[in-house]
KEGU-429332 format. One line per 10 residues: for each residue y, z, x of N, C-alpha, C. Coordinates in steps of 0.2 Angstrom, whole numbers, plus 5000, padded with zeros to 4 digits. Atoms other than C-alpha are relative to their C-alpha. Layout:
<rs>
Y/Z/X/Y/Z/X/Y/Z/X ~ ...
</rs>
This chain:
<rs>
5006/5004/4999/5152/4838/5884/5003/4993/4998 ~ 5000/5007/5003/5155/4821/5885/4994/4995/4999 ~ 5006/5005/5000/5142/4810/5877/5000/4993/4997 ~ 5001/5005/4999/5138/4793/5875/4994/4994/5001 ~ 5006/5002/5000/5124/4782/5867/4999/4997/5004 ~ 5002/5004/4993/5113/4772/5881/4999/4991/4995 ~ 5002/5005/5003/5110/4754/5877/4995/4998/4996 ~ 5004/5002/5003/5094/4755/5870/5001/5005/4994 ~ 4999/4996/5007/5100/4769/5855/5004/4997/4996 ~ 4997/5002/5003/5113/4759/5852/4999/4989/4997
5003/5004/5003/5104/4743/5849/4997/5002/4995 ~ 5005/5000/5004/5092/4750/5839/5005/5001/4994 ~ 4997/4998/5006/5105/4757/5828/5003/4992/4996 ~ 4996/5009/5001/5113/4736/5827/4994/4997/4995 ~ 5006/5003/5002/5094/4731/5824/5001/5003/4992 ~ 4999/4996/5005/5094/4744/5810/5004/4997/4993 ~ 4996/5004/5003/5109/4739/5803/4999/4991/4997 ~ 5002/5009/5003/5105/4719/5802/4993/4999/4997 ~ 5005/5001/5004/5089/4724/5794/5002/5002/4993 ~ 4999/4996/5006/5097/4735/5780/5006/4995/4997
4994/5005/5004/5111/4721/5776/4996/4996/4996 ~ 5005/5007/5003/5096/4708/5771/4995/5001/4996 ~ 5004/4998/5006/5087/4721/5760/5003/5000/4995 ~ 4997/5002/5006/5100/4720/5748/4998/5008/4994 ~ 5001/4993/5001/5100/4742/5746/5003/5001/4995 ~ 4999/5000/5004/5112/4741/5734/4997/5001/4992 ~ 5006/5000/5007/5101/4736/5720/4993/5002/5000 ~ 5006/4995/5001/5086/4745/5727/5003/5006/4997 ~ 4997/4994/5001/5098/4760/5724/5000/5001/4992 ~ 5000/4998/5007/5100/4757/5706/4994/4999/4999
5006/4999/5002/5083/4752/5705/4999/5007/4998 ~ 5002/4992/4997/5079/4769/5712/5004/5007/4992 ~ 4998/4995/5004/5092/4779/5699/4999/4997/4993 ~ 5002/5002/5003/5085/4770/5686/4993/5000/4997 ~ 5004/4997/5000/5069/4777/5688/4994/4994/5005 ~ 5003/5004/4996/5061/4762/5697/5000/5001/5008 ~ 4998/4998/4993/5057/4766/5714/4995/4994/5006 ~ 5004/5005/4995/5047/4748/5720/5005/4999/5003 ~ 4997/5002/4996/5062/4741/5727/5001/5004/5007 ~ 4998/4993/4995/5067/4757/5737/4994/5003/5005
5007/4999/4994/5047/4760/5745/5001/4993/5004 ~ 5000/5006/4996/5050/4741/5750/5004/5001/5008 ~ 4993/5000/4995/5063/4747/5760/4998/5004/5004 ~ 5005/4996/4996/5054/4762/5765/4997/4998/5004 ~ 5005/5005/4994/5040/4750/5773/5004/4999/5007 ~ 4996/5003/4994/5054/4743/5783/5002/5004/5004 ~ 4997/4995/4995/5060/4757/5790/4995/5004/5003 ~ 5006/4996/4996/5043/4765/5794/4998/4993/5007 ~ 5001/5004/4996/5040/4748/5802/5003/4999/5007 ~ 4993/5000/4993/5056/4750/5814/4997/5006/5003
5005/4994/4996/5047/4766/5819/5006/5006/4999 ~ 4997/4994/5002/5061/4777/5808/4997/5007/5000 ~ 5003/4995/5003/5051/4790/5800/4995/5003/5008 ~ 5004/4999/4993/5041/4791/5818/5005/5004/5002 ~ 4994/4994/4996/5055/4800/5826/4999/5006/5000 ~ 5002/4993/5002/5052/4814/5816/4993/5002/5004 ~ 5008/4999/5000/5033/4814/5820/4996/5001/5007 ~ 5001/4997/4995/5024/4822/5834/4996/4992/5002 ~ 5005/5007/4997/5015/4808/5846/4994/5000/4997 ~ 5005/5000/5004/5000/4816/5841/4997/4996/4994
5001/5002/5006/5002/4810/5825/5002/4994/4996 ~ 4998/5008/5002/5006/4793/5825/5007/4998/5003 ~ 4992/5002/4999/5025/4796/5829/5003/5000/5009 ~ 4997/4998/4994/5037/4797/5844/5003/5007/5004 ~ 4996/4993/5000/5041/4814/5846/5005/5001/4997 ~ 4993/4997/5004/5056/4823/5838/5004/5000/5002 ~ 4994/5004/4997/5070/4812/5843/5005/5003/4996 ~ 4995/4997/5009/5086/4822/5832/5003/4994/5005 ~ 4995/5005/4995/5098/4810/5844/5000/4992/4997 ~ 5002/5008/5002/5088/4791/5839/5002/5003/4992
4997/5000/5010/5088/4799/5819/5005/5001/5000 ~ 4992/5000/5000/5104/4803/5820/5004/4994/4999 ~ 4997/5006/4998/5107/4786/5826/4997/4995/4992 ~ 5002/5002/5004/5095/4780/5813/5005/5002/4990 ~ 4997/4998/5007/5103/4791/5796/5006/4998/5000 ~ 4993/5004/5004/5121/4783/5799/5000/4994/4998 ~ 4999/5010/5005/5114/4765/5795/4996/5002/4996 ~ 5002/5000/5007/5105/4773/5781/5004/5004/4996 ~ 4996/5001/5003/5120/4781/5776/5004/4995/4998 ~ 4998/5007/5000/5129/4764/5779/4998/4996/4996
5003/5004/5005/5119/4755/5768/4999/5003/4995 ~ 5004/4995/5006/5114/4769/5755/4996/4999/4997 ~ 5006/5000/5000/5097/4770/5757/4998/5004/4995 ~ 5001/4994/5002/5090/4779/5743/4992/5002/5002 ~ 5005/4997/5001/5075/4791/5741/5000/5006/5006 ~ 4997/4994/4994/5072/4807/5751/4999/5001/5007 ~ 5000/5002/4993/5073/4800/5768/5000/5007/5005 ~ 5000/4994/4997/5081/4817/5775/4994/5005/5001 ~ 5006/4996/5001/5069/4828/5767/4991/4998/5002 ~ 5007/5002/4996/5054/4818/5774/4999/5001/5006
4998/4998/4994/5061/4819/5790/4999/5007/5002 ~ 5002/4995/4998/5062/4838/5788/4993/5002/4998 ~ 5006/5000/4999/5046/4840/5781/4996/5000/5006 ~ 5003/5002/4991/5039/4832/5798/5001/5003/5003 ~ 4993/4994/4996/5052/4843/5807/4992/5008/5001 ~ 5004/4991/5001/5041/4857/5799/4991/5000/5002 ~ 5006/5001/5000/5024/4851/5798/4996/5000/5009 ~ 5000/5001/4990/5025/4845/5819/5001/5007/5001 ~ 4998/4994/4999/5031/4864/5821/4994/5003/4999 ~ 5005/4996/5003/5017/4870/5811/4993/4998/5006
5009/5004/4997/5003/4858/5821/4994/5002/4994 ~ 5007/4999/5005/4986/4863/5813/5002/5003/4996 ~ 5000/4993/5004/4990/4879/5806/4997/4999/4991 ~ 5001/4999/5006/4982/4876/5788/4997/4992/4999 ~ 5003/5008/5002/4978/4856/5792/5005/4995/4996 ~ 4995/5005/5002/4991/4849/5782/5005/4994/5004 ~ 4998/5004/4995/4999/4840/5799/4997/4994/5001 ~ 5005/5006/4998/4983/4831/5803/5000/4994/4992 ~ 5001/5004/5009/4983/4823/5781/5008/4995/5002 ~ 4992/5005/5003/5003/4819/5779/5000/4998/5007
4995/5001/4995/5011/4816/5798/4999/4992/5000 ~ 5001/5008/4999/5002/4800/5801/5004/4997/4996 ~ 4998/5004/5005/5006/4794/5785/5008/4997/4999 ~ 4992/4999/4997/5023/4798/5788/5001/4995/5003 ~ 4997/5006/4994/5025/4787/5802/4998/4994/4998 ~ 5000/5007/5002/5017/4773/5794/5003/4998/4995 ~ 4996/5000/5006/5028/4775/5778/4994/5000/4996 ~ 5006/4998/5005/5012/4777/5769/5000/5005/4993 ~ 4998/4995/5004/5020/4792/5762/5006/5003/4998 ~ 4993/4998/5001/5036/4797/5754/4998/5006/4999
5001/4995/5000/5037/4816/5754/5007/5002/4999 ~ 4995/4996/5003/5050/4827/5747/5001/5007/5004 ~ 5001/4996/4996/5054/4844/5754/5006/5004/4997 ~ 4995/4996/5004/5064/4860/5747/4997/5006/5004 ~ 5001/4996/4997/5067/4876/5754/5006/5006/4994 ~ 4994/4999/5003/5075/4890/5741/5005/5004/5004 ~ 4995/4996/4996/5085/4899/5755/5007/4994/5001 ~ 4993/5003/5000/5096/4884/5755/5002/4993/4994 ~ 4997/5006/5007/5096/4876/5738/4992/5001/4995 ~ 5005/5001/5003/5087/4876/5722/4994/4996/5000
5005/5005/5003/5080/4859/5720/4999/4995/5007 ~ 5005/5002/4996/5068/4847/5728/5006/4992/4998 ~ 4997/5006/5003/5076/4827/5729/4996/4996/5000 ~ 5007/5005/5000/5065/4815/5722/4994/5001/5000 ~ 5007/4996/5000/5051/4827/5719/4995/4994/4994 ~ 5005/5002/5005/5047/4816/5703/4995/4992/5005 ~ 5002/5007/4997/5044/4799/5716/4999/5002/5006 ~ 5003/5000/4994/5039/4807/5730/4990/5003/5002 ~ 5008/4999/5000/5019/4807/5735/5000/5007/4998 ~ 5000/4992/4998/5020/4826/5738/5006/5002/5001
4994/4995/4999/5033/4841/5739/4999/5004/5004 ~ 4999/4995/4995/5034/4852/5752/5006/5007/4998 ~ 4997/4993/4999/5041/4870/5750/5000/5006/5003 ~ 5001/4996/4994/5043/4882/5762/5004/5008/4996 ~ 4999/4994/5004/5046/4900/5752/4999/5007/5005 ~ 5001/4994/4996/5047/4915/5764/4996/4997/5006 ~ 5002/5003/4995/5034/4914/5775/4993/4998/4996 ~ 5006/5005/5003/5023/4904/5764/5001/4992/4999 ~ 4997/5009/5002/5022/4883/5763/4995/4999/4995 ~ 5005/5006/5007/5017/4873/5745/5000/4996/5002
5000/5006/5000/5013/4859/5743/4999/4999/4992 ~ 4998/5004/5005/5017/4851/5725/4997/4993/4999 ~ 5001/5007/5001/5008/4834/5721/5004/4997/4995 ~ 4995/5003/5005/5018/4822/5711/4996/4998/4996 ~ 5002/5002/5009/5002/4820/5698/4998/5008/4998 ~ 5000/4994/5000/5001/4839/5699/5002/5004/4994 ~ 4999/4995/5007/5001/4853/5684/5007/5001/4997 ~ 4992/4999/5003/5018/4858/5687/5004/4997/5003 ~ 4996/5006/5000/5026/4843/5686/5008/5001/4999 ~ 4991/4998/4999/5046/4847/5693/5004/4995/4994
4997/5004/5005/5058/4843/5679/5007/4998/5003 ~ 4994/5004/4998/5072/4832/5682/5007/5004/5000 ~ 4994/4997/5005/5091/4837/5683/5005/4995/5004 ~ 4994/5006/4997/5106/4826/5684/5005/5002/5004 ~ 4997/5001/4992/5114/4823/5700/5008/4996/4999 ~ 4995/5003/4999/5131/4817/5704/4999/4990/5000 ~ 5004/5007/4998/5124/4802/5711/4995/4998/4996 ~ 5006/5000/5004/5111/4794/5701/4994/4998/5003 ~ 5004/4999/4997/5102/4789/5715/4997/5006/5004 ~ 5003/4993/4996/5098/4807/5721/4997/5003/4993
5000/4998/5005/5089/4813/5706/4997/5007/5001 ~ 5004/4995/4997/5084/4831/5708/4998/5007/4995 ~ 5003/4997/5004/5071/4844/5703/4998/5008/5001 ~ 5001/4994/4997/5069/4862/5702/4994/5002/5001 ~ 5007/4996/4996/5053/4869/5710/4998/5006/5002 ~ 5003/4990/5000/5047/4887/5709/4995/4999/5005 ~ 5007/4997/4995/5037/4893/5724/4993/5002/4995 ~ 5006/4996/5003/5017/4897/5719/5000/4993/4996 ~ 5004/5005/5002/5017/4881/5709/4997/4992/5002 ~ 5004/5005/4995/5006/4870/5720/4995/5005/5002
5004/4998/4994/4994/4873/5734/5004/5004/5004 ~ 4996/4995/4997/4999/4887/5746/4994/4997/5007 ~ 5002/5001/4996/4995/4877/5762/5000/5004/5009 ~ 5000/4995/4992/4999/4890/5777/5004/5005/4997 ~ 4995/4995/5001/5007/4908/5777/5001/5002/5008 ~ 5000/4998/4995/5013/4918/5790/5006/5001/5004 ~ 4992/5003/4996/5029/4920/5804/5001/4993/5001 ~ 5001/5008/4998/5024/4902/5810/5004/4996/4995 ~ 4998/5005/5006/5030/4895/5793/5010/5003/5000 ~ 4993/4997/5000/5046/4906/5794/5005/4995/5004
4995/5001/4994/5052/4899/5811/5000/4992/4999 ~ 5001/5009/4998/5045/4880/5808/5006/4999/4991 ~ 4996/5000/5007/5055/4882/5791/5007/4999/5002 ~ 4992/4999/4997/5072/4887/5800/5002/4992/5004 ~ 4996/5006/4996/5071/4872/5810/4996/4992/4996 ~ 4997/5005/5005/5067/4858/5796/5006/5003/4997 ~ 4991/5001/5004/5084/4866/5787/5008/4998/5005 ~ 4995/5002/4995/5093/4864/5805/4999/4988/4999 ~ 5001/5005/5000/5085/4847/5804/5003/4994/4992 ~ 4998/5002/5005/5090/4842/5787/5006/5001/4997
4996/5001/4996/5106/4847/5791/5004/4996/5002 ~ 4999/5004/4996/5109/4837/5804/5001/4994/4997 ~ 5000/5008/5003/5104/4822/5796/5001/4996/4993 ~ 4996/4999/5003/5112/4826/5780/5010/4998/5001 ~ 4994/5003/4996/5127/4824/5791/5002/4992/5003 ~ 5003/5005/4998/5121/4808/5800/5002/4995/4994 ~ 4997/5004/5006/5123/4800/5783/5005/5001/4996 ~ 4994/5000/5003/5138/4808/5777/5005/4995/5004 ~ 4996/5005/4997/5145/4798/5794/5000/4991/4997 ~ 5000/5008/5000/5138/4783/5790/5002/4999/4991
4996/4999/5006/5143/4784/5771/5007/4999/4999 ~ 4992/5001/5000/5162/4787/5776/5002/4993/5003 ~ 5000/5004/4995/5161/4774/5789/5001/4992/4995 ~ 5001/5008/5003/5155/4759/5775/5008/5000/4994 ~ 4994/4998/5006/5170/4767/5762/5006/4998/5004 ~ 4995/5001/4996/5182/4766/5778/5000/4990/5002 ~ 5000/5004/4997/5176/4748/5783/5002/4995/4992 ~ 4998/5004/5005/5177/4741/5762/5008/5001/4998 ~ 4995/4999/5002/5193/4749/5760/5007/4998/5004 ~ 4995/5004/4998/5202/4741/5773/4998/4993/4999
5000/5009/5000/5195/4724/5769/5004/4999/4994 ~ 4997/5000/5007/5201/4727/5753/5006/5000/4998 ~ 4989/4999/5002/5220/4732/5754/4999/4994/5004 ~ 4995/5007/4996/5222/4714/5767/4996/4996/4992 ~ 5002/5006/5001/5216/4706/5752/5006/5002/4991 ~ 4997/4997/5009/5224/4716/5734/5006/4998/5004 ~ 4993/4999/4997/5244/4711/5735/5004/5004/4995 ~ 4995/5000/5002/5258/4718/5727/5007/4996/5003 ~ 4993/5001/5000/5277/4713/5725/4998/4995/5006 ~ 5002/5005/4996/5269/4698/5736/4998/5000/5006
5002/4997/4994/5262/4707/5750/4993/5002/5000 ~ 5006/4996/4997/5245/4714/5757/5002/5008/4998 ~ 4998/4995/4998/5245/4732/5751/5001/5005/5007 ~ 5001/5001/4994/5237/4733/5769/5006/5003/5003 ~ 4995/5001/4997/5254/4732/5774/5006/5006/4999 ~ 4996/4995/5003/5262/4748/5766/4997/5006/5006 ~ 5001/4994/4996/5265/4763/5777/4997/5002/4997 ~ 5002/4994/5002/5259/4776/5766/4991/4998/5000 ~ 5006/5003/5000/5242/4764/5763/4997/5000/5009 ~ 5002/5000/4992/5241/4764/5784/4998/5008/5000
5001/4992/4998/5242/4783/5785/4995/5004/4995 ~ 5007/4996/5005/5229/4788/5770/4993/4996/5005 ~ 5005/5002/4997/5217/4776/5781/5000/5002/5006 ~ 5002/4997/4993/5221/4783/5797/4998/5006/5000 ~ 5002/4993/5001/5219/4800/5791/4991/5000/5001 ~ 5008/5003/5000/5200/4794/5788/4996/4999/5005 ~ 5001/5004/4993/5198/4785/5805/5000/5008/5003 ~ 4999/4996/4996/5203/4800/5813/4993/5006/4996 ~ 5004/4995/5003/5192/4813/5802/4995/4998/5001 ~ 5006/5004/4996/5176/4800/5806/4999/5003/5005
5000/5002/4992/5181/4799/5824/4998/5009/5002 ~ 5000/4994/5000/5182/4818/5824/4992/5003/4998 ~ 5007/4996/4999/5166/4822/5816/4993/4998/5004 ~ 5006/5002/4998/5153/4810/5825/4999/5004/5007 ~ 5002/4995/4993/5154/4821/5843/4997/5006/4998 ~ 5004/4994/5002/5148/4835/5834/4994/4999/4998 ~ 5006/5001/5002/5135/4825/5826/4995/5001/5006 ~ 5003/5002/4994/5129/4820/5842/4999/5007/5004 ~ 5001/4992/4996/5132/4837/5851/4994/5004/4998 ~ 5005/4996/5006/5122/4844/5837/4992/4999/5002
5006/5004/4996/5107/4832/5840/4998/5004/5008 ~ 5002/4998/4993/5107/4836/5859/4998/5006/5000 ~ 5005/4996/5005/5106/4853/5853/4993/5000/5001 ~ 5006/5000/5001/5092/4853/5845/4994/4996/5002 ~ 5005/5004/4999/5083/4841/5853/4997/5005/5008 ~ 4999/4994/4997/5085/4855/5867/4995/5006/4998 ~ 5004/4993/5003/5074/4868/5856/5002/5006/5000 ~ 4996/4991/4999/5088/4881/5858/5004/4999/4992 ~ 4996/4996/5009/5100/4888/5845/5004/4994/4997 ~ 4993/5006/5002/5109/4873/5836/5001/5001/4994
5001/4999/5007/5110/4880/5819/5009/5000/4999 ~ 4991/5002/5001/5131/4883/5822/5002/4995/5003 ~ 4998/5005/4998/5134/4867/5831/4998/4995/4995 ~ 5003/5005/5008/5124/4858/5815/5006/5002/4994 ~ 4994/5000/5003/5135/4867/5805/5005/5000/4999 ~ 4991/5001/5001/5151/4863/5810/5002/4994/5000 ~ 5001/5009/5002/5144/4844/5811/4999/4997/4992 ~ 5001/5001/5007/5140/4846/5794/5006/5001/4997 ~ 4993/4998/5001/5158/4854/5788/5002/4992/5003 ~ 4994/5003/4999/5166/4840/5796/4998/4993/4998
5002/5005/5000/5156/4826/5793/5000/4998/4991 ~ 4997/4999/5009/5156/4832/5772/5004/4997/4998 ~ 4994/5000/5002/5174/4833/5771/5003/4993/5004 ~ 4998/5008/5000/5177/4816/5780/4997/4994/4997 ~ 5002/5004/5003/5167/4806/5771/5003/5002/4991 ~ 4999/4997/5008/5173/4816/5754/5009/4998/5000 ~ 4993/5003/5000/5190/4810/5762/5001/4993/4999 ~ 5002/5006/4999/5183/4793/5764/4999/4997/4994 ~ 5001/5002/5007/5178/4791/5746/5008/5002/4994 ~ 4993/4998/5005/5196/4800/5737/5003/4994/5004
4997/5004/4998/5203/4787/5747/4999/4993/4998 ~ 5004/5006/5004/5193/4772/5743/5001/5001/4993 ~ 4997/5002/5008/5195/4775/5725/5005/5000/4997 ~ 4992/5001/5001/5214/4777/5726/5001/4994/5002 ~ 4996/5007/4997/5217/4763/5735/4997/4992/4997 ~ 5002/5004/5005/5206/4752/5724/5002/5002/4994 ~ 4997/5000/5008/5214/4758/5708/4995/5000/4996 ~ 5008/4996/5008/5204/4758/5691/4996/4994/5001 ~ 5006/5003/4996/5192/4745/5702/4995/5006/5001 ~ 5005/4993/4999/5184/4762/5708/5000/5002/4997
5002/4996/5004/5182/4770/5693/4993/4996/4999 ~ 5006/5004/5003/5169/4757/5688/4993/4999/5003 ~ 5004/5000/4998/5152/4759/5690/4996/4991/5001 ~ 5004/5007/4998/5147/4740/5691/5002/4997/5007 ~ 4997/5002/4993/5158/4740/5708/4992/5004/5005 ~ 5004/4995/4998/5145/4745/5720/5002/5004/5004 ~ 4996/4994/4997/5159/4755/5730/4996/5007/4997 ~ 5002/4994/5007/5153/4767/5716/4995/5005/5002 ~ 5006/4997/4997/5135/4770/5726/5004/5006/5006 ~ 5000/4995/4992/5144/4777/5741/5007/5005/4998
4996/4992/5003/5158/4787/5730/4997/5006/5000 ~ 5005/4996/5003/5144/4795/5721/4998/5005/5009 ~ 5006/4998/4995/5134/4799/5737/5003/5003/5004 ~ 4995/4994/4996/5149/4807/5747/5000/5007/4997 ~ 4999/4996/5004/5151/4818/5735/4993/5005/4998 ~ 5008/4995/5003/5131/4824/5732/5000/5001/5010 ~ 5004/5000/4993/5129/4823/5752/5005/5009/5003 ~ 4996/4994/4998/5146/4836/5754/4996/5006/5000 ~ 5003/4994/5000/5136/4850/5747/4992/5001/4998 ~ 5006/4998/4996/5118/4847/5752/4996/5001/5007
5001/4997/4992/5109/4856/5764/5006/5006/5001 ~ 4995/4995/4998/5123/4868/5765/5008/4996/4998 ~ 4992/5000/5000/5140/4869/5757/5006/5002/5004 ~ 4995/4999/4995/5156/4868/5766/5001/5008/5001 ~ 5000/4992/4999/5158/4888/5763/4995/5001/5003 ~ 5004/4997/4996/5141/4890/5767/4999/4999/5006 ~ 5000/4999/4995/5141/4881/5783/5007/5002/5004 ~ 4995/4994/4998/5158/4891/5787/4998/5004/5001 ~ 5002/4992/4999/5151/4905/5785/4995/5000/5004 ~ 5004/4999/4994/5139/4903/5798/5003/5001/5006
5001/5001/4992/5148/4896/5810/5005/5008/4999 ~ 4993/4992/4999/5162/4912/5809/4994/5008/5000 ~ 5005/4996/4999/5144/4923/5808/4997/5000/5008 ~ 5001/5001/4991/5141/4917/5828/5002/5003/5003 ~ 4996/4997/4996/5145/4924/5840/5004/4997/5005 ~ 4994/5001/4998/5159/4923/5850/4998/4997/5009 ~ 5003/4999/4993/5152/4916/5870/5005/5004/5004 ~ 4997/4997/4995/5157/4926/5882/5003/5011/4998 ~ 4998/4994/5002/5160/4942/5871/4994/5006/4997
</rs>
């Protein structure tokens, strides 16, 4: 498959970007792991305004239909910038809720809201992870437990307890099924469940690319400017080939992203093409940040460098939504075509 964004995806993704430079996301990020999450909803607004969070959301319901291809294009300028708060898991929320339609009414309450960033929403599933991200700051939790969906309010009885994250801006909460509302049961919830985890996924992925990509774009501005023995280290073989290895590893995972996307946006089986996009999209951006810290020396140890946010973030994104063994182990659980 050869694929290839059209002019107007790929603008949008430009737009995107020129808006997420002039937010100055950094410091919403620490805002955000700080416990402060005004900065970070500001930023939310703006992105609901670009018509992000609509992608996810059925027309019905304020949004554009279930674009995975534009979010996609959307989740690597908010990995690019490190966007905090639980942007994915809204997405997949939506993912579930659109799937669901009526079934229980909860689609008609959140989706709009969704789309008009009115609502920041969280979302946890235990078949692929214990905790919820940013359950304590997001309006409501979504949990999707066998073939029953919760809902979790955030002034709610059983208020999720915190656990510390790699990153400080993912801050995240363990969530036991049954303590909320039980908004729908049933197969329906099963199947709309499987394809918010494909969704969640994907665009986990999406931002592992855009992530690698800002680590690959500061650590080459960085070696043409650090010298040694009175040179650009830039200029050092061994420094060209740790940065090509990365170039190449990027370049490598974003056709899968994309495949992936088309996929599901297809409504057939994209659960092993998501998981090979995830696998590689991980581990390039996990290459992306070991490099970036090596090459900026004991600059990258320090947390007041803001390289720091997108070390961190590589490293929490590798194994969410599915660790690299787990999505291994799927794909090698696929079957074989043709056999």
């Amino acid at each position: 498959m050869r694929f290839l964004l059209d002019d107007e995806q790929r603008e949008f993704g430009r737009t995107l970007g020129r808006m997420l430079a002039a937010a100055d996301t950094p410091a919403a990020a620490r805002a955000w792991g700080a416990g402060d999450s005004g900065p970070g909803r500001a930023v939310w607004r703006r992105l609901a305004e670009a018509g992000v969070f609509g992608l996810a959301v059925p027309e019905k319901y304020g949004g554009a239909g279930f674009l995975p291809v534009e979010l996609v294009v959307s989740f690597v300028e908010l990995g690019r910038y490190a966007v905090p708060g639980p942007a994915v898991e809204t997405a997949a929320a939506a993912a579930l809720l659109g799937r669901l339609g009526d079934t229980g009414g909860p689609a008609e309450k959140w989706l709009p809201a969704v789309a008009a960033g009115d609502a920041v929403v969280s979302y946890a599933d235990p078949a692929c992870g214990p905790y919820a991200l940013d359950a304590t700051a997001a309006d409501a939790t979504f949990l999707a437990s066998g073939d029953t969906l919760w809902r979790l309010d955030r002034e709610g009885t059983a208020q999720p307890s915190v656990q510390p994250s790699i990153d400080p801006a993912r801050r995240l909460s363990r969530c036991e099924p049954g303590g909320g509302t039980a908004l729908a049961s049933g197969p329906a919830v099963r199947a709309a469940a499987a394809r918010a985890a494909d969704t969640a996924r994907l665009l986990t992925a999406a931002q592992a690319l855009g992530v690698g990509r800002r680590l690959l774009d500061d650590t080459v501005a960085y070696v043409k400017q650090r010298t040694q023995f009175g040179v650009a280290i830039g200029s050092f073989q061994a420094v060209k080939h740790r940065l090509a290895d990365v170039l190449v590893a990027l370049e490598f995972a974003e056709p899968l992203i994309y495949g992936a996307a088309v996929e599901l946006a297809g409504d057939g089986e994209a659960g092993t093409g998501i998981a090979m996009a995830k696998v590689a999209a991980g581990e390039a951006a996990y290459t992306a940040a070991r490099t970036a810290l090596q090459l900026h020396g004991a600059l990258g140890y320090t947390d007041e460098l803001d390289l720091s946010l997108w070390i961190r973030k590589a490293r929490a994104l590798r194994g969410a939504w599915g660790t690299p063994a787990e999505c291994r182990a799927r794909v090698l659980r696929s079957p074989v075509p043709g056999r």
